[in-house]
C-alpha positions as CSV (number, residue, x, y, z in Angstrom):
1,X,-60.0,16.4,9.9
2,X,-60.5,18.3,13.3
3,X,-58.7,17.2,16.5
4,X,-59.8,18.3,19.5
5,X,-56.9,19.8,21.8
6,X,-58.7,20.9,24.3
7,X,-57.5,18.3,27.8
8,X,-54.1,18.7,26.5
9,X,-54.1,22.3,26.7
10,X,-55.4,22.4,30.0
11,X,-52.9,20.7,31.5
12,X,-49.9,22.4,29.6
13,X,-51.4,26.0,30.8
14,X,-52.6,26.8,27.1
15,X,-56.0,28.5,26.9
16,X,-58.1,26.7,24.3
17,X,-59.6,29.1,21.3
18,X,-63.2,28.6,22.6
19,X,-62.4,28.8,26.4
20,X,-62.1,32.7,26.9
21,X,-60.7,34.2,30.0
22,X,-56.9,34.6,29.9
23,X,-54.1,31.7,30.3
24,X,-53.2,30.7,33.6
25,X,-49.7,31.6,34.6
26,X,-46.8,29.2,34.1
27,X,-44.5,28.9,37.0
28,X,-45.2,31.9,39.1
29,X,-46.1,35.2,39.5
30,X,-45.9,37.6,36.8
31,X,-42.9,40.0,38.4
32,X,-40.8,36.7,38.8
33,X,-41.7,35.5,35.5
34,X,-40.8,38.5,33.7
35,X,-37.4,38.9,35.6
36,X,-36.6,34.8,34.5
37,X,-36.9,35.8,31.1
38,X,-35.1,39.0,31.7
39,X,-32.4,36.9,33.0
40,X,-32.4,34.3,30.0
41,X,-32.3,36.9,27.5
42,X,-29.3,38.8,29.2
43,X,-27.4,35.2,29.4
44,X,-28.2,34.0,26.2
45,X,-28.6,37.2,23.3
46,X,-25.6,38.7,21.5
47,X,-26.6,42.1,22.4
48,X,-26.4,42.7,26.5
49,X,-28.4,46.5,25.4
50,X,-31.1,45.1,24.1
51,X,-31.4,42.3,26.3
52,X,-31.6,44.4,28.7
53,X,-33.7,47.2,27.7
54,X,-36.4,44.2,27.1
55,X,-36.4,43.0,30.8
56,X,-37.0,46.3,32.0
57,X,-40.2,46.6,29.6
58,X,-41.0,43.4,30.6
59,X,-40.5,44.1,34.7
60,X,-42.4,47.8,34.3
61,X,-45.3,46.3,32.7
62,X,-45.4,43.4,35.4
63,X,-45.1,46.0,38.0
64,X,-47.4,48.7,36.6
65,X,-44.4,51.0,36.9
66,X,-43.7,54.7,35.8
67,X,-40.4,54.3,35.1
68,X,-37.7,51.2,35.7
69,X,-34.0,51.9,35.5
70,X,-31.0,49.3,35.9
71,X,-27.7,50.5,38.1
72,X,-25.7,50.7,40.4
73,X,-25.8,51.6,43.7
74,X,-23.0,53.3,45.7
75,X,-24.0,53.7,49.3
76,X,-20.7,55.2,50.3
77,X,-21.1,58.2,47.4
78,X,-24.5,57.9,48.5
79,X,-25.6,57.6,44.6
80,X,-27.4,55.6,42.6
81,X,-25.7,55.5,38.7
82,X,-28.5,54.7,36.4
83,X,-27.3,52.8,33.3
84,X,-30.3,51.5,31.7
85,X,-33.8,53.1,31.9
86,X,-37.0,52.2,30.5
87,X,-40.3,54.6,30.6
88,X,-43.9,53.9,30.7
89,X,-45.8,56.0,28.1
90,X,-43.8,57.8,25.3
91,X,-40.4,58.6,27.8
92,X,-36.9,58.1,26.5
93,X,-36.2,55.1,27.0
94,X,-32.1,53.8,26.3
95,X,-28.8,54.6,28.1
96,X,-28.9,56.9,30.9
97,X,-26.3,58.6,32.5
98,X,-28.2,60.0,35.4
99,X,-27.2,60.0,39.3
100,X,-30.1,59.5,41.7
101,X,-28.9,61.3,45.1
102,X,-29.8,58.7,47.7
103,X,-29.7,61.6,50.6
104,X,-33.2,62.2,51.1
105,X,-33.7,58.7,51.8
106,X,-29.9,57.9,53.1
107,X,-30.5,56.6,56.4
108,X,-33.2,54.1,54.7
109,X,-30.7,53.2,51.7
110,X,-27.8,52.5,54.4
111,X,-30.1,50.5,56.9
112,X,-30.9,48.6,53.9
113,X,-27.0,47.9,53.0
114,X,-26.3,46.6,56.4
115,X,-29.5,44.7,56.7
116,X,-28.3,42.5,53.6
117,X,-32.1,42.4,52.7
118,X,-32.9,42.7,48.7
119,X,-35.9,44.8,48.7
120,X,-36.4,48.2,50.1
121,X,-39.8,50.2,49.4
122,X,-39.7,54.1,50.3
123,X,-42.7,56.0,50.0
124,X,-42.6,59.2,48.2
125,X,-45.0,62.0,48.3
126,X,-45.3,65.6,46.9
127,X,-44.2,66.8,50.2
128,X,-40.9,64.5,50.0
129,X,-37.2,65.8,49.9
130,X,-37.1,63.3,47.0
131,X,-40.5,64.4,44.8
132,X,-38.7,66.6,42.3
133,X,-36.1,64.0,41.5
134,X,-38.5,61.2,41.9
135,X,-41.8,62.1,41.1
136,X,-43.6,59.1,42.1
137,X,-45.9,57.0,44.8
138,X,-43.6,54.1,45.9
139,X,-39.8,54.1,45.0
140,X,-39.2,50.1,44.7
141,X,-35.2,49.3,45.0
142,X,-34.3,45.6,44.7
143,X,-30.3,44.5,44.5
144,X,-27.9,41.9,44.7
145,X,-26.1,40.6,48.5
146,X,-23.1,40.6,46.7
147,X,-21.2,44.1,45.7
148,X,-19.3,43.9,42.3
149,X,-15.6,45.5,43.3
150,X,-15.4,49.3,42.6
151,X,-19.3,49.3,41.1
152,X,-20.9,49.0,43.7
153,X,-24.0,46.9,44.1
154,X,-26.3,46.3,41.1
155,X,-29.7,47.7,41.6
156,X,-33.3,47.9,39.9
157,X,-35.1,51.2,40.7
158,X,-38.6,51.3,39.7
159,X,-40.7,54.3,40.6
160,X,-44.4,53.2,41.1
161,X,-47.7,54.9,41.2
162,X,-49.0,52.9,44.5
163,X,-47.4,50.1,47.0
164,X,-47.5,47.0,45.3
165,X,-46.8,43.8,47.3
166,X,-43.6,42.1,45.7
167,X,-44.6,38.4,45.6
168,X,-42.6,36.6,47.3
169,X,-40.5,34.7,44.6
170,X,-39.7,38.4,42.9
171,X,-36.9,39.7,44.7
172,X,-34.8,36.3,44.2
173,X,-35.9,36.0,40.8
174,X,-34.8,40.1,39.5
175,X,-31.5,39.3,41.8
176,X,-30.7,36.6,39.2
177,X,-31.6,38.9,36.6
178,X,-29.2,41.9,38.0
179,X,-26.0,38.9,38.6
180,X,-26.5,37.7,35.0
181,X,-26.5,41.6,34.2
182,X,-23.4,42.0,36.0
183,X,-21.6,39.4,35.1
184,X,-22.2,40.1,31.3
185,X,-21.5,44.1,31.6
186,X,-18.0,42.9,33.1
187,X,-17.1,40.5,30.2
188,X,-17.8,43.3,27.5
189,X,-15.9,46.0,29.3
190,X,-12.2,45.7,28.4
């Protein structure tokens, strides 16, 4: 016996098998949507690594990003310590141990600081003191307001090909991602 789905699905935002055209989108937009799960899977999985090398696939595909990495931001060493990075393509993707020199952009990065503001976009162009560190359009930082004592503050860097607007929801929604991230990283550290 066939039953028909179909009214139910619409109104749970399912798309029905002979409907075509793709699923509306549940709660949101898809950055903010892709940093909630991020944040669910770093709360609730065993392993904070993996976790957390699946938000970052899951926020560089929701961003169309190059390259996303997970950190922490030092705006008195004027650094940024990558911990996590993921890569579009066929990159490394994994632990990274790499410092991002915030000095091309510094007066941006410590405007930014005192501003208390979560989101700072700097362009970036082949004639930029930062293109052969940073080979990309847009550099896309987003943090947390709070600074976790002696790590500084943590940060997502995501190096995009153009400016994308950040929906408004997104920034909130990838700081709750970073606080679980922190709070985690500082329970498994001894």
């Amino acid at each position: 016996m066939f039953v028909s789905t179909e009214p139910q699905a619409k109104t749970q935002g399912l798309r029905p098998f002979d409907g075509g055209g793709t699923p509306p989108l549940i709660g949101g937009d898809p950055v903010s949507q892709a940093a909630m799960t991020g944040a669910a899977l770093v709360r609730h999985l065993d392993d904070l690594r993996f976790a957390a090398l699946r938000a970052l696939r899951q926020l560089l595909r929701a961003l169309d990003a190059e390259r996303i990495a997970l950190g922490r931001l030092h705006p008195l060493e004027g650094v940024i310590h990558e911990e996590l990075v993921w890569v579009s393509g066929s990159g490394r993707c994994g632990e990274s141990e790499r410092k991002v020199s915030c000095k091309p952009f510094a007066a941006l990065v410590k405007a930014w600081v005192a501003s208390g503001e979560d989101v700072l976009g700097i362009p970036i162009g082949p004639l930029s003191p930062a293109w052969p560190e940073l080979p990309c359009d847009h550099l896309l930082l987003v943090r947390t307001s709070e600074r976790t004592a002696g790590e500084g503050y943590p940060v997502i860097l995501a190096q995009l090909r153009g400016v994308i607007p950040l929906p408004d929801a997104a920034p909130r929604a990838i700081s709750i991602l970073l606080k679980e991230y922190a709070q985690r990283s500082a329970s498994v550290l001894p």
